[in-house]
C-alpha positions in Angstrom: 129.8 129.4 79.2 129.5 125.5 78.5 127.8 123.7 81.5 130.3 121.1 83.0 129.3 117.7 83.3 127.7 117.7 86.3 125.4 120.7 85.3 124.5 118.5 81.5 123.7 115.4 83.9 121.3 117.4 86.5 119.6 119.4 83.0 119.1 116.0 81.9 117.5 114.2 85.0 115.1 117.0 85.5 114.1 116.8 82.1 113.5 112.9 82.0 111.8 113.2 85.2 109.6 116.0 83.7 108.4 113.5 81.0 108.1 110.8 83.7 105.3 112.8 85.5 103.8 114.3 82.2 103.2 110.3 81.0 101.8 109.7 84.2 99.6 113.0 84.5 98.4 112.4 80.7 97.3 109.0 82.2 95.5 110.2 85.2 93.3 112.3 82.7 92.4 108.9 80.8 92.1 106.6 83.4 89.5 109.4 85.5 87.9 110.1 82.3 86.9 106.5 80.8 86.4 104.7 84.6 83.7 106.7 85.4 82.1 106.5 81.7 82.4 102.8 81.6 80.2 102.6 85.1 77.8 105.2 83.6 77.5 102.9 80.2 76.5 99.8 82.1 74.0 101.8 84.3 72.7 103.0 81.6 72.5 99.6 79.9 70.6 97.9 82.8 73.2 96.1 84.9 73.3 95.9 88.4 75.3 97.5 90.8 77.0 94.5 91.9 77.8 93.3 88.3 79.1 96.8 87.6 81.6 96.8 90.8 82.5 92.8 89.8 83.7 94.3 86.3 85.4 96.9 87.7 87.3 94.7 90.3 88.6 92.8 87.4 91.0 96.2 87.0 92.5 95.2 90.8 92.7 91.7 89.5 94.9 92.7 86.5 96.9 94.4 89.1 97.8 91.2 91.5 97.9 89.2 88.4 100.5 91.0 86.7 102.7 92.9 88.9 104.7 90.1 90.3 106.4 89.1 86.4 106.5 93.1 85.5 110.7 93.0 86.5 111.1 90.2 84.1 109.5 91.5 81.4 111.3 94.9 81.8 114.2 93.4 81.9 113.6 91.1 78.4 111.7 93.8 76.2 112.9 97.2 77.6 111.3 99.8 80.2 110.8 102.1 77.1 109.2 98.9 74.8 106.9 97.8 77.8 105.3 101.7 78.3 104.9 101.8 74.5 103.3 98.4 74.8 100.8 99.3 77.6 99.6 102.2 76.2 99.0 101.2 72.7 97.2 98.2 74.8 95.0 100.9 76.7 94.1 103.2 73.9 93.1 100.1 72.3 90.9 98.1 74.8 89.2 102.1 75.4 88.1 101.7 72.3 86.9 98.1 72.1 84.5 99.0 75.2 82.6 100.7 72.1 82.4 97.9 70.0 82.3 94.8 72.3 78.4 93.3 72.9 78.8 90.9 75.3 79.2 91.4 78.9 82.0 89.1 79.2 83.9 90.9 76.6 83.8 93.7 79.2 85.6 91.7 81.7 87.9 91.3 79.2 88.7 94.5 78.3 88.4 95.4 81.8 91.1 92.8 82.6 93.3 94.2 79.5 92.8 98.1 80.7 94.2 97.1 84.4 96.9 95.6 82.8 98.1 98.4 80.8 97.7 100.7 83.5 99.5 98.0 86.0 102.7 98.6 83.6 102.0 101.9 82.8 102.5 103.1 87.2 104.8 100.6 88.3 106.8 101.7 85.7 106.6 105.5 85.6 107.4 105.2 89.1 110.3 103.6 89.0 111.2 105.9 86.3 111.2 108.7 88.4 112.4 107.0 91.6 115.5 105.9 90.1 116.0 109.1 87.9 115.3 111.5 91.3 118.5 112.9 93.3 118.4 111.0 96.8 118.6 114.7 98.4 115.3 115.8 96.3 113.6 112.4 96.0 110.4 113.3 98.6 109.7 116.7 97.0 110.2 115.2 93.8 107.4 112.4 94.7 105.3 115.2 95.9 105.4 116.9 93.2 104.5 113.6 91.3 101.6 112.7 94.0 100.3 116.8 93.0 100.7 116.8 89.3 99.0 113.3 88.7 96.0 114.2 91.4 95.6 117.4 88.8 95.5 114.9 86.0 92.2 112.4 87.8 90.4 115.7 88.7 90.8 116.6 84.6 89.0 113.9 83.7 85.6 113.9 84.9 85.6 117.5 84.1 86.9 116.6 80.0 83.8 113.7 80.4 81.8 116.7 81.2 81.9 118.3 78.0 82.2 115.0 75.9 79.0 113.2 77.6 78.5 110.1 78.0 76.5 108.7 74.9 78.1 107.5 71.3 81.6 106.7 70.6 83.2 110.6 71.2 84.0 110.1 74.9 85.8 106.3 73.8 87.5 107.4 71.0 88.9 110.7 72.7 90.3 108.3 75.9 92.0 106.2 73.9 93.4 109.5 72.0 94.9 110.2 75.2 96.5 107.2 76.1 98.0 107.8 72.4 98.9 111.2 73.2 101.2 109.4 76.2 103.4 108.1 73.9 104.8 112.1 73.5 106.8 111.8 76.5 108.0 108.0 76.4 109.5 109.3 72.4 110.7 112.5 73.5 112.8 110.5 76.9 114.4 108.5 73.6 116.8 106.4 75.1 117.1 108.1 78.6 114.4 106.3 80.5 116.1 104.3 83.0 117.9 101.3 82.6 117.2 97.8 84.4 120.6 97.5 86.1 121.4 93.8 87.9 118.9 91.8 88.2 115.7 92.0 91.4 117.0 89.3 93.0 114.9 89.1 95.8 110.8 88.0 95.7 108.0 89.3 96.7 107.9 88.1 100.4 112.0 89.0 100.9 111.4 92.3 99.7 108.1 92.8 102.2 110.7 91.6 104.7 113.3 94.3 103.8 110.5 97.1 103.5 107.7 96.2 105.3 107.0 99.7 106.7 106.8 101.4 103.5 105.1 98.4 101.3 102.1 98.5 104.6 102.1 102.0 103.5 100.9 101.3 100.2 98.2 98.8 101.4 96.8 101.3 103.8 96.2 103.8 101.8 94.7 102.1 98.7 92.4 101.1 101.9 91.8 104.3 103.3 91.2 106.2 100.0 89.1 103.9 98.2 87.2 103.4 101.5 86.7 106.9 101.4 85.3 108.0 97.6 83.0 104.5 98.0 82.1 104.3 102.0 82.3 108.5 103.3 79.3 109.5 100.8 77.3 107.3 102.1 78.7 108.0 106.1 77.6 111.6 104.7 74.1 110.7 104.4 73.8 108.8 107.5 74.7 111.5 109.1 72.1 113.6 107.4 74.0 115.6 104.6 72.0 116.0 101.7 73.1 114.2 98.1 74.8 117.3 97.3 76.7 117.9 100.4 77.8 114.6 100.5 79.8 114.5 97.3 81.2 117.8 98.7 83.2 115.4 101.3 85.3 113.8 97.9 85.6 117.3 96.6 86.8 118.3 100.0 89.4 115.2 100.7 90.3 115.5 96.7 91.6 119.3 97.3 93.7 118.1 100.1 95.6 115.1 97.9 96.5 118.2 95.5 97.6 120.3 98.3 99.3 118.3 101.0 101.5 116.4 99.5 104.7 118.3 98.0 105.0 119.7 101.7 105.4 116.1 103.2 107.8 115.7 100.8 109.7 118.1 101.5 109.5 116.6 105.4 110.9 113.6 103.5 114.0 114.8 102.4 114.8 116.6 105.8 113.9 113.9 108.2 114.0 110.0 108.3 111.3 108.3 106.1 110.0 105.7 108.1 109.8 108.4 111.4 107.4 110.7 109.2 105.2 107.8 107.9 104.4 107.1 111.4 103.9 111.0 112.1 101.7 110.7 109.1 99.1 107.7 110.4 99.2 108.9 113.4 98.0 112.0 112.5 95.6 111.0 110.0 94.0 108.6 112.5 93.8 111.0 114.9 91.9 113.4 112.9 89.8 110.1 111.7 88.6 110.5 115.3 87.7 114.3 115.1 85.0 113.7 112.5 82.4 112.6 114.3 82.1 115.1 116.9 82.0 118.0 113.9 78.7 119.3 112.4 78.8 118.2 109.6 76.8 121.1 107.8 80.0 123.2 108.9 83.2 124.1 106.4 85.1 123.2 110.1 83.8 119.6 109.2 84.7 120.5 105.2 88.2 121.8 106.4 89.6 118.6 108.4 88.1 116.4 105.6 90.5 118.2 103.8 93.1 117.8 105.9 92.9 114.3 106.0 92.4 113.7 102.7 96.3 115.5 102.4 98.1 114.0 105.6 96.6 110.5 104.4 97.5 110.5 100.5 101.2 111.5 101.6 101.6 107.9 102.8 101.7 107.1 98.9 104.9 109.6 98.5 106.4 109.1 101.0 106.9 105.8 100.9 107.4 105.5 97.4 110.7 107.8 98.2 111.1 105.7 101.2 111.4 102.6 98.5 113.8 104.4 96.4 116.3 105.3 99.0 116.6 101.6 99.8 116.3 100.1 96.3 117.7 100.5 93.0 117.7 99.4 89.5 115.4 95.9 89.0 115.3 95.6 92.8 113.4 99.1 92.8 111.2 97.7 90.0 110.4 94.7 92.1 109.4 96.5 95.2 107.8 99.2 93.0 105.4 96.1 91.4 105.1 94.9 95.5 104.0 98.6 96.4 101.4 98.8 93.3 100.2 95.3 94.0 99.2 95.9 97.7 98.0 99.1 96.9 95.3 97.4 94.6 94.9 94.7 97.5 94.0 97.9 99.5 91.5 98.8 97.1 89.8 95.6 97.5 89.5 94.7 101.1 89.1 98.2 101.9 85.5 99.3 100.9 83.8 96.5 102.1 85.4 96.5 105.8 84.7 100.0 106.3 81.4 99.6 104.6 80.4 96.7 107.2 81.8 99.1 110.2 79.6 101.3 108.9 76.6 98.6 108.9 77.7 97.2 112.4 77.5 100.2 114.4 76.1 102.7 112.4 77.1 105.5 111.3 80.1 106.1 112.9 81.7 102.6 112.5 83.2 103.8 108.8 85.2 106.2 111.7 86.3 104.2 113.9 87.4 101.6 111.4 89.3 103.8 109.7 91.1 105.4 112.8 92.1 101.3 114.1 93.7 100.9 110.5 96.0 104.0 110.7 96.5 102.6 114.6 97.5 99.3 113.3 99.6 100.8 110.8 101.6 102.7 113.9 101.9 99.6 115.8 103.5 98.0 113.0 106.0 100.8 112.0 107.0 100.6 115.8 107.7 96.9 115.6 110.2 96.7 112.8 111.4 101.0 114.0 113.3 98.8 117.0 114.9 97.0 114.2 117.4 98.1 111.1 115.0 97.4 108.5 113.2 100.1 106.4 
């Protein structure tokens, strides 16, 4: 029996959405495998701590520098040209970390590598916001949010068997960023299409979507505040080196567990109501923490937890975005999402950490339950109005 039209079109966005998150899980494997290795390599080479976080920030700066002209260039070159673009870009600045002598070349191929992987998730995630069903779009997300949390926990276990010394570890990252190109040839000419044009900037489309762009700022606080600032809360509060990486391991297993359920919430109930149910949660379980031994698997359990109910901000309000936007305007606010997420990543470490430092240790804590509380207050502001 033939499949009818409708059947052919569903077969086909389930398959272009499978690609989508294989790209993007193939990613996660390189970009948790050569991070980490590139850190290690300047340790080992003598630099400093704060010269090693200063080329690494240079990936964040990539982000804010080259988000805001992504729906141009999308529109110009292609969705399908651009991917091909940013990973032939990241297999080959992986591989110039092997081969470059200065320092500054670092920053430069530092610089190059947060590009690539600017384009490489704004895009993806547009790709499979725009090719999701609106009634499926949250679980879909989830399912995105699971598969690509699979794909950084890969990595550092492939860097495992590689090690860290010679030119194996480089040359097999940018292997994988080659082996991305699979899915963008296999998708042909069904990734999505940049229909219309975006339209609106930056600060209209905050306007129009403030609840679910502060969602993406929040948690790029949050989570880098947590794999940077909780080890070291661990140790204040006298875990041992080991137990205290057993925090990440424990807030990690929840981002792989957590979020395909809150999708599904997603597509049953209003968006913008469960992002509030979701900081408000997570901040209140911020304020469990301290009053937990932390020897326990109680403590080891709620990290968990909130490692899950926090990461679901990410999608869930990507699936908010894509019920409100479409075509280059999704792209737009997709590049908005991404850039404030990587402005998150940067303010977020160093407040917490100085929390931490001004009433110590529980400071990290209580900083991190005010910015899920100032998240709330915000989403009940503009819930009184019509905007998303």
């Amino acid at each position: 029996m033939p499949l009818s039209p409708a059947d052919t079109t569903l077969s086909r966005a389930r398959w272009t959405i499978a690609l989508a998150i294989l790209l993007i899980a193939i990613i996660g494997v390189a970009m948790s495998m050569t991070l980490p290795l590139l850190s290690l390599r300047l340790d080992q080479a003598g630099w400093s701590g704060a010269m090693i976080g200063l080329n690494t920030s240079f990936m964040a700066l990539a982000t804010l520098s080259l988000a805001p002209f992504i729906p141009a260039l999308a529109k110009h070159f292609g969705i399908r040209a651009l991917l091909v673009t940013a990973l032939l870009t990241g297999a080959t600045a992986t591989l110039g970390f092997g081969w470059a002598q200065s320092i500054w070349s670092w920053f430069f191929l530092r610089f190059m590598l947060g590009c690539a992987l600017t384009v490489l998730f704004i895009l993806s995630e547009f790709w499979i916001n725009a090719a999701a069903p609106d009634d499926r779009r949250g679980l879909i997300m989830g399912i995105y949010g699971t598969v690509l949390s699979l794909g950084f926990a890969s990595g550092p276990l492939v860097l495992q068997q590689t090690g860290t010394a010679g030119e194996w570890p480089l040359v097999l990252g940018a292997g994988i960023f080659a082996l991305a190109l699979l899915p963008v040839w296999l998708a042909g000419h069904q990734t999505p299409q940049m229909d219309g044009h975006a339209g609106l900037g930056f600060v209209p489309l905050f306007r129009s979507a403030p609840v679910a762009a502060l969602a993406a700022l929040l948690f790029g606080a949050v989570e880098t505040g947590a794999f940077s600032v909780l080890p070291v809360y661990g140790l204040r509060i006298g875990l041992d080196d080991q137990a205290a990486a057993m925090q990440i391991s424990a807030v990690a297993v929840g981002n792989l567990f957590f979020q395909i359920p809150f999708g599904l919430l997603a597509d049953r109930y209003d968006k913008k109501r469960l992002l509030l149910l979701i900081a408000a949660l997570a901040g209140l379980i911020t304020l469990v923490i301290p009053f937990l031994a932390a020897d326990s698997w109680v403590y080891l359990a709620v990290l968990c937890l909130w490692g899950g109910v926090a990461a679901s901000l990410y999608c869930v309000g990507l699936a908010l975005l894509g019920a409100q936007f479409h075509g280059a305007s999704l792209v737009a606010a997709n590049a908005l999402f991404v850039m404030l997420y990587a402005s998150g990543q940067m303010v977020g470490p160093p407040l917490l950490g100085w929390a931490m430092d001004l009433v110590n240790p529980h400071g990290y804590i209580w900083a991190s339950a005010g910015l899920f509380a100032l998240y709330v207050g915000v989403v009940l502001v503009f819930g009184r109005t019509r905007r998303v």
